[in-house]
Steps between C-alpha positions, in 0.01 A plus 500: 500500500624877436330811548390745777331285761176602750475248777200486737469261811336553830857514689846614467660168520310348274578786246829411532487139444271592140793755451755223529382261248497800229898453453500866457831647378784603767621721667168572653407825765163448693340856595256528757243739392311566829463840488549485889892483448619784286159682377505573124675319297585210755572208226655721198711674766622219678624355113652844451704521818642165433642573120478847447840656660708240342322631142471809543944469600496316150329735301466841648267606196189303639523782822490757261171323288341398842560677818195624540293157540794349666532742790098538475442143534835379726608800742813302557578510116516944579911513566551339126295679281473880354296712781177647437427814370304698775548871441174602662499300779855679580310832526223387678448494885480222683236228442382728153469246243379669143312244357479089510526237226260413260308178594690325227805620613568132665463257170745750338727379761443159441548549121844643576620224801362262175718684250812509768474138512478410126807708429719327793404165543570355193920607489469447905699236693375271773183693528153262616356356138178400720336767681218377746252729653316375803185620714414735144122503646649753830740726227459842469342648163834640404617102484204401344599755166843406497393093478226550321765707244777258557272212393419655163881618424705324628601135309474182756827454336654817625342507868239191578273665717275305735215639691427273822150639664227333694227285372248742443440737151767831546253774564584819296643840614282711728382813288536581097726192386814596351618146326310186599743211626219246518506548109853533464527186729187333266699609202864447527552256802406109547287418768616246704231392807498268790252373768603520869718282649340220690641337829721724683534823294137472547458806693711718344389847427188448754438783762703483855236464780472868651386365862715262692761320400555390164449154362746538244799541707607310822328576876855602647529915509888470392406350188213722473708801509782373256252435256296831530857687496591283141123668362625872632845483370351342120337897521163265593464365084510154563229243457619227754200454727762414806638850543226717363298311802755545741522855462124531516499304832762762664335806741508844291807631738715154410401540102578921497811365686613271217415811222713771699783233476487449125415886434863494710685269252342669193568841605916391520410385157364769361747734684768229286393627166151293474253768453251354339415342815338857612236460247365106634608335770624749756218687523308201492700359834441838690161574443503183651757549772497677861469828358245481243382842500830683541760281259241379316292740414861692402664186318120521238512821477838484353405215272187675433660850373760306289293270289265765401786752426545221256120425373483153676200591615309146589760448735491830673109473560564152656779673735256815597275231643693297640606796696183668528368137703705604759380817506161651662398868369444633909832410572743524227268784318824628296682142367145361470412752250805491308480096466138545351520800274846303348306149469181728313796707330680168367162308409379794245816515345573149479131441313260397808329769543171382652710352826630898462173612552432270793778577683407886418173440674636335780713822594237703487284357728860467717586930502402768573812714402430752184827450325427119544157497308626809237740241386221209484289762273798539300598121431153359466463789273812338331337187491202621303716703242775240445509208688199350402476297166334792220161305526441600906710822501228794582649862421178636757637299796871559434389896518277472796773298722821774373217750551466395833915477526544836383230660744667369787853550408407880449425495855828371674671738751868481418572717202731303307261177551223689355728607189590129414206315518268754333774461237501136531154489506428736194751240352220242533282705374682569188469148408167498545433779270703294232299225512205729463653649201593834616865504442494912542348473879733234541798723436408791638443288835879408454619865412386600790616238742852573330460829589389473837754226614781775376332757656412392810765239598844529547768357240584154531198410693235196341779521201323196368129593499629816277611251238247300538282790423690590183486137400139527525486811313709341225280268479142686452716700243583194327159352509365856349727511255729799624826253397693791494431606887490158605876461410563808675369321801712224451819712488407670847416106636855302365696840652354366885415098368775424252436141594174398480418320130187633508600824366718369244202280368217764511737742308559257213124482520456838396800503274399287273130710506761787398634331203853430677522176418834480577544666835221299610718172403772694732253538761357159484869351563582730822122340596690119459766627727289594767280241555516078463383405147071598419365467211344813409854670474622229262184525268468923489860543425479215264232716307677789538816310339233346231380931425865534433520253214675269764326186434757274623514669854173537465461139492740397773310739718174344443636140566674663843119596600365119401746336701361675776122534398434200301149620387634872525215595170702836362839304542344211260336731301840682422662240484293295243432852269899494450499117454243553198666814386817259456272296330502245762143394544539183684643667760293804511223228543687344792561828649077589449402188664703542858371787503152422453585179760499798745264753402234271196272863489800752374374646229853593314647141564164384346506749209911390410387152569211553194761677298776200521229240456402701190884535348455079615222432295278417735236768434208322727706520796619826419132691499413262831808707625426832372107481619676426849712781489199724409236399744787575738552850379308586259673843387813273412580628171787245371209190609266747234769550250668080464090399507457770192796283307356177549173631398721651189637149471160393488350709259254643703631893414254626645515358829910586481441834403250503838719402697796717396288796528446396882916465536575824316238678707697353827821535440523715121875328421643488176501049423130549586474787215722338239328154578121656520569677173635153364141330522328814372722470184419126490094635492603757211441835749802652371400822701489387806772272470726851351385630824660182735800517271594848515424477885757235491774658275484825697587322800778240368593535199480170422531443120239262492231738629632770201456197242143402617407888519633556119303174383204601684466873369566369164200230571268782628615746167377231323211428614367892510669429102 
């Protein structure tokens, strides 16, 4: 047997015997995914820590390609790689952050620890050949994308990967699902199953007793103790029924006891160079230990503030309440409210934004403090305006809950308070008007928090909420098609945020809408150097390259974004126009259909499809295409225009003249012209076809067009004659 391998059994041991028999290729590396251990990125960073510094010694260039998701992903990895680029967090005070990852931000990573791994291994010496993933069903979403991406990339005979999980169906990520690795496990991996053991490994994975003392382990309190110190010190993962019962069967005082210890050990480790550890299991250990409000509470809310800095934000929801459990809103009034708002903060971003909205509700009814509920108005006002999928967002209740934001913050005693959030509030607003389609409202909401934030704070203070307002702006300019402004914007933005790929991307954006197609390609690279590989960068500057007569580039770009985004529809559509261009159709067909795997409704995958099937031959298929395509969009003017040559083909020239008319009058180009006026020739009305031809000439000055023009005016001389 070969391949990537998903193995399923009710306990670990018998995993492990099903793992055995595979005769999976060595070296091997087991990773532990538990999430408990190291947080994000438990499994991919545990394989990075063991090959990456001898690589990245070897070939210094891979640092250069991939330091951002190797110090993102494996803290540890942070000494051997390029820093990060954080201009404005140097000018910001303490605890300002400007702005958060997108949600997506995460599978990029993945993509690039994928990428760091298909460059190195395959030159690499002595590294595992075998990797095996075990207890997958408790890994954080971050290790979910990167084996879920892994799986699809990554040749069994480069890396075998084997995923070792429990017996029941992997549940998918909490929220708006990023990559699905029950389908890339369905896909790509073999299952391999097995029924519980029988006889003695009977019991194995069944719950410890909670009352007494267990009847998995032995009667004697020595033995009891050993065993329930083994479960504390395995960071409490295990599925041996003998120590998991043993520590239940201990008095809360003995078990906190057993966690201070370990927090202990791990806290030397961490102190060692293991850092990663700050993110899982020490926390874990003191929230657990004898100080579980004072360390603990600190040791999360460390965790918590790094692994949203970095967009991991399933994780840092988990860690708010975890903390928050310990918690009671009388008597910890000030952590309690931080823990919740940063759980409700994390959910919305991270795409769950109905358990948002609960935990919103539940603060309410839990304060009484202004500033608390002026910044509930403001984020369920958030929720209705962005967080929400489009079909539930509701531009009235986003205004009435920033209305209700604004009012209050216009009420706060200290001076500079007051300033900021009726700023930052007006800032909410802003985006409401947007999505209401007042774009000048919207601006002059922003103008005037710019103004007021210069006016009536001092310099240097909320640094970031100034650029986030000019980001804003810069964005409402873009949308209402003030390009010119919006790159202004920008300028003011990369001076304070040099870093941030954001910028770079949106300004490519709008210099392409500018015409300059080539500065956008520069932009579109710096984009590539900011941030782990996406494929919307690939595929925009890949059209940019394609504006510039770069088809080539153009091409390699557009294969970049598949890699990524198998079913990405513009990247296949781009792709497959330059295959047929090249004359190619085969492959333009191949390059149609994965993209119609992904998205079987696109209207201009189902038009090219109809085109290549016609160039094929296979006309039937081709209008079952092309009638596709138009119920889809029905204002799709190359669907109108391929249909009018078929009918041509036909010799129904009056339906193709029909359906030209309907292409030329959406979208008046110059082919539709030259080939309109072709079928009116064909029905001898010289005149009109003149008319197309001219048209056509005037804009191209394509010989052919002045040929059909000269026989056509000679045609129509004769027939006045």
């Amino acid at each position: 047997m070969s391949g990537h391998y998903w193995i399923s059994a009710p306990h670990s041991r018998r995993r492990e015997q099903l793992r055995d028999a595979l005769g999976l290729p060595g070296p091997s590396l087991t990773a532990d995914a538990h999430r408990r251990l190291r947080g994000p990125y438990t499994a991919a960073g545990t394989l990075l820590r063991e090959i990456a510094p001898e690589i990245l010694r070897a070939r210094p260039e891979l640092a250069d390609r991939h330091y951002i998701e190797l110090q993102q992903s494996t803290h540890e990895l942070t000494p051997l790689v390029p820093p990060l680029v954080r201009g404005i967090q140097e000018q910001s005070s303490a605890g300002e952050i400007s702005r958060y990852p997108a949600r997506l931000h995460s599978l990029r990573v993945a993509h690039g620890l994928v990428e760091f791994l298909l460059a190195a291994l395959p030159d690499a010496k002595g590294v595992p050949r075998t990797l095996v993933v075990t207890n997958v069903e408790h890994a954080d979403v971050t290790d979910q994308e990167f084996l879920a991406v892994a799986l699809r990339r990554i040749p069994a005979q480069l890396l075998t990967i084997v995923v070792c999980s429990g017996p029941e169906p992997l549940r998918e990520q909490p929220g708006e699902v990023s990559v699905s690795l029950p389908d890339a496990l369905a896909t790509y991996a073999t299952s391999v199953t097995g029924p519980a053991e029988t006889g003695a490994g009977a019991e194995a994975g069944a719950e410890p007793e909670r009352d007494g003392a267990p009847s998995a382990v032995a009667e004697d309190p020595a033995e009891i103790r050993r065993a329930a110190r083994a479960y504390v010190d395995g960071d409490c993962v295990g599925d041996e029924p003998g120590p998991a019962a043993a520590y239940a069967a201990l008095t809360p005082s003995e078990r906190a006891a057993l966690h201070e210890r370990r927090a202990g050990e791990l806290t030397e480790r961490v102190e060692a160079g293991e850092t990663s550890l700050r993110l899982g299991a020490l926390p874990y250990h003191l929230l657990r230990g004898t100080d579980p409000v004072g360390a603990g509470v600190a040791a999360a809310r460390r965790a918590l503030d790094h692994c949203k800095y970095l967009g991991f934000y399933h994780i840092s929801a988990e860690i708010s309440e975890a903390a928050r459990a310990l918690l009671t809103a009388e008597e910890h009034p000030d952590t309690w409210w931080y823990f919740i708002r940063e759980a409700s903060a994390c959910l919305a971003a991270g795409g769950r934004p109905d358990e948002s909205a609960a935990l919103q509700h539940e603060a309410r009814t839990r304060t009484l403090s202004a500033t608390h509920h002026m910044k509930l108005a403001y984020e369920t006002g958030m929720l209705y305006a962005r967080h929400y999928p489009p079909e539930r967002r509701d531009e009235s209740l986003a205004r009435a809950w920033v209305n209700q934001a604004i009012s209050i913050s216009d009420l706060l005693p200290d001076p500079d308070e007051r300033a900021f959030f009726s700023v930052f509030n007006r800032n909410g607003l802003a985006l409401v008007e947007v999505r209401a389609g007042r774009p000048d409202e919207a601006l002059r909401l922003l103008d005037e928090g710019i103004e007021r934030l210069d006016r009536e704070l001092g310099l240097g203070k909320r640094s970031w909420h100034r650029t986030g307002l000019r980001y804003n702006r810069a964005q409402v300019n873009t949308m209402s098609g003030r390009l010119t402004e919006a790159l202004e914007d920008y300028a003011e933005i990369l001076a304070a945020d040099e870093g941030f790929s954001d910028h770079y991307f949106n300004r490519g954006v709008i210099l392409r809408k500018l015409g300059r197609a080539q500065e956008a390609v520069d932009e579109f690279t710096r984009t590539l150097s900011l941030e782990p590989p996406f494929p919307e960068a690939f595929y925009n500057r890949g059209d940019a390259r394609l504006e510039l007569g770069d088809a080539k580039g153009a091409l390699a770009d557009f294969d970049r974004a598949l890699e990524l985004d198998p079913g990405h529809p513009e990247a296949s559509l781009g792709r497959a126009g330059i295959l047929a261009d090249l004359g190619d159709t085969a492959a333009a067909l191949e390059s149609v259909t994965g993209g119609l795997a992904q998205h079987p409704q696109h209207p201009y995958l189902l038009s090219l499809r109809g085109r290549l099937l016609a160039e094929e031959g296979d006309v039937s298929a081709a209008r079952e295409a092309l009638e596709a395509a138009l119920r889809n969009d029905p204002e799709l003017a190359e669907a109108w225009a391929v249909r009018a040559e078929l009918a041509y083909l036909d010799g129904d020239l009056d339906l193709s003249v029909a359906d030209f008319d309907r292409a030329v009058e959406l979208a008046d180009r110059a082919d539709f012209r030259f080939n309109r006026g072709v079928v009116h020739e064909a029905a001898g009305r010289y005149g009109e076809a003149a008319a197309d031809f001219e048209v056509a000439l005037a804009a191209t000055g394509d010989p052919d067009a002045q040929s059909h023009l000269d026989s056509c005016l000679r045609a129509a001389g004769r027939a006045r004659a």
